[in-house]
KEKE-3310 file (N, C-alpha, C; in steps of 0.2 Angstrom, whole numbers, plus 5000, padded with zeros to 4 digits):
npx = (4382:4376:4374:4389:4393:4386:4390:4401:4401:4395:4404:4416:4411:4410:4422:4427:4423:4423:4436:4434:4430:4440:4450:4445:4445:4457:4463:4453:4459:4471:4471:4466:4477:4486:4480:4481:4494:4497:4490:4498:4509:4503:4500:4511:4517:4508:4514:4528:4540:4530:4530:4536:4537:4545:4549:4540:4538:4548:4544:4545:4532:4516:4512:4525:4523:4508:4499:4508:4509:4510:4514:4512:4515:4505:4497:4480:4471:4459:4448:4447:4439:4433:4416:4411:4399:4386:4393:4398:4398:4401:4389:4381:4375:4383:4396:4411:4425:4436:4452:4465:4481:4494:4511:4523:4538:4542:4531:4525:4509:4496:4481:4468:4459:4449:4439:4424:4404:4389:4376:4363:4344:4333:4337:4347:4357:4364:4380:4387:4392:4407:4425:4438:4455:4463:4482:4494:4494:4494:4494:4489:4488:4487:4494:4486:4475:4466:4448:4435:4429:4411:4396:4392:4381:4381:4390:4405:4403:4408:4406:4406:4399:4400:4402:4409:4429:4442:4460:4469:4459:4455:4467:4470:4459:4460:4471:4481:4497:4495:4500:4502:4494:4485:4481:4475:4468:4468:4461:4456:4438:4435:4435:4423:4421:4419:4432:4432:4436:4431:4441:4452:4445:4449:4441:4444:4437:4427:4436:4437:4425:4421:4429:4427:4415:4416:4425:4414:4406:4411:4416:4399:4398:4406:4400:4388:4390:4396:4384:4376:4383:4386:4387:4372:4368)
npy = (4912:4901:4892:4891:4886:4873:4868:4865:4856:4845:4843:4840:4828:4820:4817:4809:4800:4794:4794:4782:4773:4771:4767:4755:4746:4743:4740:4726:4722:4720:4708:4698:4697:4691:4679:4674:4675:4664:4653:4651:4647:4633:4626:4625:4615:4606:4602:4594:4582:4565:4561:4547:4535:4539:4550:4556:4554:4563:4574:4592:4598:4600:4612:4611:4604:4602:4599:4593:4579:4560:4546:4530:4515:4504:4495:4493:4498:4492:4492:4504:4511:4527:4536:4551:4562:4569:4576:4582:4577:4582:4587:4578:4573:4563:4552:4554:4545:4537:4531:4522:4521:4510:4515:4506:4503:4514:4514:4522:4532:4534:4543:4543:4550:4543:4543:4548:4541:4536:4538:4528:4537:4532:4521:4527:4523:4513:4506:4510:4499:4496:4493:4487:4482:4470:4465:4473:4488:4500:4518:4534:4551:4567:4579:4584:4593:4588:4584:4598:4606:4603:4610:4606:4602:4599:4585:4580:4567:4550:4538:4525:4531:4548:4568:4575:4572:4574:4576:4574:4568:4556:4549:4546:4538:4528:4523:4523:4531:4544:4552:4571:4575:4573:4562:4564:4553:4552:4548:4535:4532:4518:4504:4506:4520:4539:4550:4564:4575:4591:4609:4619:4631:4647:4661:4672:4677:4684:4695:4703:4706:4713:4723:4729:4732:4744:4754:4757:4762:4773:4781:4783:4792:4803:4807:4811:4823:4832:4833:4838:4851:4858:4855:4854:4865)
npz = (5526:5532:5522:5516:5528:5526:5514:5517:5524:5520:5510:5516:5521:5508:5502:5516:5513:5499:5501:5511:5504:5494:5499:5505:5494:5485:5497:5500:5487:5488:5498:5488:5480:5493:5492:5479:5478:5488:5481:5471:5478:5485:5471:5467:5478:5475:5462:5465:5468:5469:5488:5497:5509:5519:5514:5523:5535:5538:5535:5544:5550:5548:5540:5531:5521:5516:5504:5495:5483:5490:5487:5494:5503:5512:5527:5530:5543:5548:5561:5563:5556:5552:5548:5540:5542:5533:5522:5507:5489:5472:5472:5480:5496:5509:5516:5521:5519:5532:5537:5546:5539:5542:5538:5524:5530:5539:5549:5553:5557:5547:5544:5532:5521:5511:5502:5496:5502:5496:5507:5516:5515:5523:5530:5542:5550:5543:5534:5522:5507:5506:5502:5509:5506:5511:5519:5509:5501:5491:5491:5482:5484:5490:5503:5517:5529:5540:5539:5535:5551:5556:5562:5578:5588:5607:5616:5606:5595:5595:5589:5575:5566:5564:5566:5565:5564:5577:5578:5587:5598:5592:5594:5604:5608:5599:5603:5594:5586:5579:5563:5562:5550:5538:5523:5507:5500:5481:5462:5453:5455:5466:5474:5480:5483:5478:5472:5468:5473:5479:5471:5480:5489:5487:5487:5477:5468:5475:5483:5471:5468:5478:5479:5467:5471:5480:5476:5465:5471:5479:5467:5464:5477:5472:5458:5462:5469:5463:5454:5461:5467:5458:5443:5441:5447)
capx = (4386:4374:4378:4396:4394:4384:4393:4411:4401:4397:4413:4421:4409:4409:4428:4429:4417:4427:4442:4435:4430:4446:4454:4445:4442:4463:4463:4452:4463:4479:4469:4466:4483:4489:4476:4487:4501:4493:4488:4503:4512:4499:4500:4519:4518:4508:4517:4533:4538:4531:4535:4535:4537:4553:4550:4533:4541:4554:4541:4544:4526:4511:4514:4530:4521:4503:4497:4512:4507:4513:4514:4516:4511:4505:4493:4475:4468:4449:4443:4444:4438:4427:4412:4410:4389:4383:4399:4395:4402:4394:4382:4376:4375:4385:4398:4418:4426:4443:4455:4470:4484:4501:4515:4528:4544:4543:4529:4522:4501:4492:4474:4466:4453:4448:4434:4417:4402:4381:4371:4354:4342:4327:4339:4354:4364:4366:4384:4389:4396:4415:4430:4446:4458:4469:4487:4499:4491:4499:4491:4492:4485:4489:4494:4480:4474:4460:4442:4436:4423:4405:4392:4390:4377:4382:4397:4406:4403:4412:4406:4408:4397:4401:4401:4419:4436:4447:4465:4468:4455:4454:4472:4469:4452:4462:4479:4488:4501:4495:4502:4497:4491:4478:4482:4469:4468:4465:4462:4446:4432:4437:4434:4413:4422:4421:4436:4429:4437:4434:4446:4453:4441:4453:4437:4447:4433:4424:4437:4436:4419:4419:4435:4421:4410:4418:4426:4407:4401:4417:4413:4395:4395:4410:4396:4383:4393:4396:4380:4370:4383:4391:4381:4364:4367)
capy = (4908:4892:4890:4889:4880:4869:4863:4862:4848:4840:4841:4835:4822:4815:4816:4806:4792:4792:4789:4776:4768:4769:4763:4748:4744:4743:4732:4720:4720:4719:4701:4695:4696:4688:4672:4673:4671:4656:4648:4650:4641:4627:4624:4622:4610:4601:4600:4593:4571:4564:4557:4541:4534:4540:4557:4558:4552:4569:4582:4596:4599:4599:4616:4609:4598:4605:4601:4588:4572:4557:4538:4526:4507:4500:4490:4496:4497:4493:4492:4511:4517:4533:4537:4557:4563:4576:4577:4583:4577:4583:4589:4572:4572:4555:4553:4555:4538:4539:4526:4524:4517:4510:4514:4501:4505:4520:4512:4528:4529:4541:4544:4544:4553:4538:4545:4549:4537:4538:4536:4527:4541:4527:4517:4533:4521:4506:4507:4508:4496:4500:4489:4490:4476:4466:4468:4479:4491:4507:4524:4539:4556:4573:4576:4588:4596:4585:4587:4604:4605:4605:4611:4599:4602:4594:4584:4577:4561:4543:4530:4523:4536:4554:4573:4578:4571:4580:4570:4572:4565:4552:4547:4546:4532:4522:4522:4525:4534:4545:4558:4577:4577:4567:4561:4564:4549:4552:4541:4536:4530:4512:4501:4508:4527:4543:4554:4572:4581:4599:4611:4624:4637:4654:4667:4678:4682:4687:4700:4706:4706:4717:4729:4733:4738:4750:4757:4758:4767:4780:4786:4786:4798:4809:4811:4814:4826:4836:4834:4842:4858:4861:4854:4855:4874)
capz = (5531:5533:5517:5516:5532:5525:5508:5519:5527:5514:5505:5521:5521:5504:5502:5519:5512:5494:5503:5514:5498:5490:5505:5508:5487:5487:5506:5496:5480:5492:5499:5483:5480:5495:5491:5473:5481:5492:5477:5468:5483:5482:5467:5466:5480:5472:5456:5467:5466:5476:5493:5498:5517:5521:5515:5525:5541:5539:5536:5550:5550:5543:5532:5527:5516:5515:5497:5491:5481:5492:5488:5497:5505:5519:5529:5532:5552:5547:5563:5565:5549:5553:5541:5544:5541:5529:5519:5500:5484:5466:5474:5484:5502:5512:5521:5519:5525:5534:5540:5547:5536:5544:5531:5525:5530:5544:5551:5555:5555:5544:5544:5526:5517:5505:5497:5496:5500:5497:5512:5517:5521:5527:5537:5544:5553:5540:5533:5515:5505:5504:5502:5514:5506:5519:5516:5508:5498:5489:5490:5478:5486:5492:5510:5515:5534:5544:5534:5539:5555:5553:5566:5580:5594:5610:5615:5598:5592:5596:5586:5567:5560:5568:5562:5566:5569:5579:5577:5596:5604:5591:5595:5615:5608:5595:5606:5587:5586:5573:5560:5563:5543:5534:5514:5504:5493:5474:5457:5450:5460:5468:5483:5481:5487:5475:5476:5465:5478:5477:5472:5486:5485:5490:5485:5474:5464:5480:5484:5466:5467:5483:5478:5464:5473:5485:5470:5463:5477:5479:5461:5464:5478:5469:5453:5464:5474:5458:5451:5467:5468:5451:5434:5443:5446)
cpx = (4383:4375:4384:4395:4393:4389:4401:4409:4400:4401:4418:4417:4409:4417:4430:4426:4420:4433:4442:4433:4435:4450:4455:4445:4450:4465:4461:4455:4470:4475:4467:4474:4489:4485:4480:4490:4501:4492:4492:4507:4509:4501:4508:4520:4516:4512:4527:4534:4536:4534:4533:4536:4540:4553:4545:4537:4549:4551:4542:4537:4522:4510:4520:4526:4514:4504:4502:4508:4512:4511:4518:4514:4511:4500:4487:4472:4460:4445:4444:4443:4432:4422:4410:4403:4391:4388:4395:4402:4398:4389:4377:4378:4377:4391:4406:4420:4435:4445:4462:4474:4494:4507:4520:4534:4546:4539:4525:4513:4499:4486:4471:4462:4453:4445:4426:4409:4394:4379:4363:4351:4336:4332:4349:4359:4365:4373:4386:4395:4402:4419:4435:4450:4464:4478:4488:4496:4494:4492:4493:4488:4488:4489:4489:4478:4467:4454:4440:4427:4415:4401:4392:4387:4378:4390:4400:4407:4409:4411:4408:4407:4395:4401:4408:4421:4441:4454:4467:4465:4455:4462:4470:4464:4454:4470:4483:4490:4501:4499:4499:4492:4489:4481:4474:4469:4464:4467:4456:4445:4436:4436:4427:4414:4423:4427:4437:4432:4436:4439:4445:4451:4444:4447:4439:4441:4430:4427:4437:4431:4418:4426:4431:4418:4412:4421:4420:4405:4405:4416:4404:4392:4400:4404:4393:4386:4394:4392:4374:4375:4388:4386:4376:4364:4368)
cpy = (4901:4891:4886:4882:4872:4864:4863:4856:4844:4838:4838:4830:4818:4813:4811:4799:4790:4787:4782:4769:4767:4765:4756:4743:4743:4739:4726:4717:4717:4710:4700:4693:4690:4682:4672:4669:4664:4651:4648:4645:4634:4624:4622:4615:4604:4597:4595:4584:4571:4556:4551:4541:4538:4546:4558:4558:4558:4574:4588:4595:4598:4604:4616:4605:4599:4603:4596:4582:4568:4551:4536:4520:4508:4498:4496:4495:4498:4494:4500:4516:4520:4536:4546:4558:4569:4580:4576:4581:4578:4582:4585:4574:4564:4556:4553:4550:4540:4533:4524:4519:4516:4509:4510:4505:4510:4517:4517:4528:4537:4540:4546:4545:4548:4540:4546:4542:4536:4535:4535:4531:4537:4522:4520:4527:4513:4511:4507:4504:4498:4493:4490:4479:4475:4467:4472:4482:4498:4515:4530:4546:4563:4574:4584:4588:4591:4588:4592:4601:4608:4606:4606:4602:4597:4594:4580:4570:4555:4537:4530:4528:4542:4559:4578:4573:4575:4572:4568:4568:4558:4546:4542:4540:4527:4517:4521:4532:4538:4553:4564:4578:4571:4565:4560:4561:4552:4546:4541:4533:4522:4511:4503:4517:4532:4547:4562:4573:4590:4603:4616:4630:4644:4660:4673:4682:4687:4694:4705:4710:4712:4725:4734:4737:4746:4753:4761:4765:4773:4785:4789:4792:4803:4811:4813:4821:4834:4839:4839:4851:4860:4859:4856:4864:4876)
cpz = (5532:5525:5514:5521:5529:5518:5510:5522:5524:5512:5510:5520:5514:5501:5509:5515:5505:5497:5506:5507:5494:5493:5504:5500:5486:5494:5501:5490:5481:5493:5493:5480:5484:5494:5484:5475:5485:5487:5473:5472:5483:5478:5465:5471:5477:5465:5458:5464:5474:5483:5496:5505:5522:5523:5521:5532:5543:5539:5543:5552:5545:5537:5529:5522:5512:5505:5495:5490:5486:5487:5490:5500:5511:5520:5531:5538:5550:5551:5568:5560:5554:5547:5546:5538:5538:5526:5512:5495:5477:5469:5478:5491:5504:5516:5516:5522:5524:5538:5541:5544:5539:5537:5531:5524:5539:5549:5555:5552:5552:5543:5537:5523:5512:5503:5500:5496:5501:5504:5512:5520:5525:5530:5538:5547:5548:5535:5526:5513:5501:5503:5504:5513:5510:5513:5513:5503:5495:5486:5489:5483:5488:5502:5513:5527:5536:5540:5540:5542:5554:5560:5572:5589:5600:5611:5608:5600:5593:5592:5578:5565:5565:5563:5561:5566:5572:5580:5584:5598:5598:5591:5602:5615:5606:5599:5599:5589:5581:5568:5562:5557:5542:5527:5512:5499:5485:5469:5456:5454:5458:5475:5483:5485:5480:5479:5470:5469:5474:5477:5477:5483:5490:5490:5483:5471:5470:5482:5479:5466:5475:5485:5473:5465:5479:5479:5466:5467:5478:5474:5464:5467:5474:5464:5456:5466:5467:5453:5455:5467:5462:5444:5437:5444:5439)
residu = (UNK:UNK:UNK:UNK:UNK:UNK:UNK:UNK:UNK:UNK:UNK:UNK:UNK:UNK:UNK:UNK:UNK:UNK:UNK:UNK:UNK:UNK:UNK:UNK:UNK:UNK:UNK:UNK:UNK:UNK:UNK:UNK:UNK:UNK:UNK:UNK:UNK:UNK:UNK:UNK:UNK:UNK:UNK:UNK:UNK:UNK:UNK:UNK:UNK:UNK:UNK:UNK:UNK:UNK:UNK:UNK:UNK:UNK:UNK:UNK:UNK:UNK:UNK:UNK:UNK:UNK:UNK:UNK:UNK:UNK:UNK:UNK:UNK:UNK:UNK:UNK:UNK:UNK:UNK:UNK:UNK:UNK:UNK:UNK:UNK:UNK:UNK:UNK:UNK:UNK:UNK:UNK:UNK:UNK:UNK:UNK:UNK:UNK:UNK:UNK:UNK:UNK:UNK:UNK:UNK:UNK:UNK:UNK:UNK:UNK:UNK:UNK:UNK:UNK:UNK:UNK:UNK:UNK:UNK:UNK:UNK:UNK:UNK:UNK:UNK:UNK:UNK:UNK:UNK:UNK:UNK:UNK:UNK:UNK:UNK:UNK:UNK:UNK:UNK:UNK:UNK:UNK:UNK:UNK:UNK:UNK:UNK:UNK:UNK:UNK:UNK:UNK:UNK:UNK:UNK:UNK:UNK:UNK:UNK:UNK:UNK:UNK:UNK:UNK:UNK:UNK:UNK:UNK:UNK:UNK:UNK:UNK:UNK:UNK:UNK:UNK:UNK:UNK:UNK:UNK:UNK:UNK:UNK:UNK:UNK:UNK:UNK:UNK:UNK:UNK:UNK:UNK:UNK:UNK:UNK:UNK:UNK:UNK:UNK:UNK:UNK:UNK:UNK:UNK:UNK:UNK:UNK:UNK:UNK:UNK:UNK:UNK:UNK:UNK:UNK:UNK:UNK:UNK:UNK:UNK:UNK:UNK:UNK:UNK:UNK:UNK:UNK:UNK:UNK:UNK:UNK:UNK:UNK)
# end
């Protein structure tokens, strides 16, 4: 009788722990899927034309548009460029510089991811040499979500060289009027700014990589399971 007893609990137990691993090894393949499908839509926005002033100033929202090429003109506002701290490009540490560009025609302000640009580590608060030309100027880029937020001990930063933006509060300091969305300037490195941006990292491999293993481990204890009360005897 402890016998039986015994190998009914295990076989409940090793069929409860198969299933949870088939379970979740199918969960993770289902979200790898639905990142697909995210990157499928991505990459169609971005293959759209794109939009100029006009369109940008009719967007519903910010995921209306998410990911579309824009061009389009306007005047540079230099005395609110933002250099954001400890921002990585090919593998350098520096800052992301951002500036608000008034566009021609709508009139409407968008805040600019320009690009990438080295920083001095023996004197942190000297400013790198960029170029912000006067007058009307035409920019190519992607419309793209506020750079994402990093760490920040304390209250968040107000001056030139800070660790966030957040578009709110820096609406309410600049008194512009500005868009919910950023543009992500692209093109070759110009003005003293890289623009490598990295591609949108979705981590499909990840969930592959962890559908695997729970799959792994479902087999491993079903062989075990067969090897302790069936081939072993």
């Amino acid at each position: 009788m402890k016998l039986k007893r015994k190998f009914y609990l295990v076989t409940a137990a090793a069929l409860f722990f198969i299933g949870l691993g088939i379970y979740l090894g199918f969960w993770q393949l289902g979200r790898a899927a639905q990142k697909q499908t995210l990157q499928a839509a991505m990459q169609a926005q971005a293959n759209q034309i794109p939009l100029d002033a006009q369109g940008l100033a009719q967007l519903p929202d910010l995921a209306g548009g998410l990911h579309r090429p824009v061009r389009v003109a306007g005047t540079w506002e230099p005395a609110h460029t933002v250099y954001l701290d400890n921002r990585q490009m090919d593998g350098k540490v520096g800052f992301f510089v951002l500036t608000p560009l008034r566009l021609q025609g709508s009139g409407q302000i968008v805040v600019v991811q320009r690009g990438w640009a080295a920083r001095n580590f023996e004197f942190r608060d000297q400013l790198p040499a960029i170029q912000t030309p006067p007058g009307l100027v035409e920019v190519q880029g992607q419309i793209a979500p506020p750079p994402s937020k990093l760490y920040e001990p304390g209250a968040p930063g107000a001056g030139v060289i800070r660790q966030n933006l957040d578009l709110g509060r820096f609406q309410d300091e600049t008194g512009l009027a500005l868009a919910e969305f950023t543009i992500r300037q692209t093109g070759s490195a110009s003005e003293g700014l890289s623009r490598n941006w990295p591609a949108v990292a979705l981590g499909l491999e990840k969930h592959y990589g962890y559908a695997f293993q729970w799959f792994a481990l479902s087999g491993l204890i079903l062989g075990l399971y067969f090897w302790f009360y069936f081939f072993r005897r």
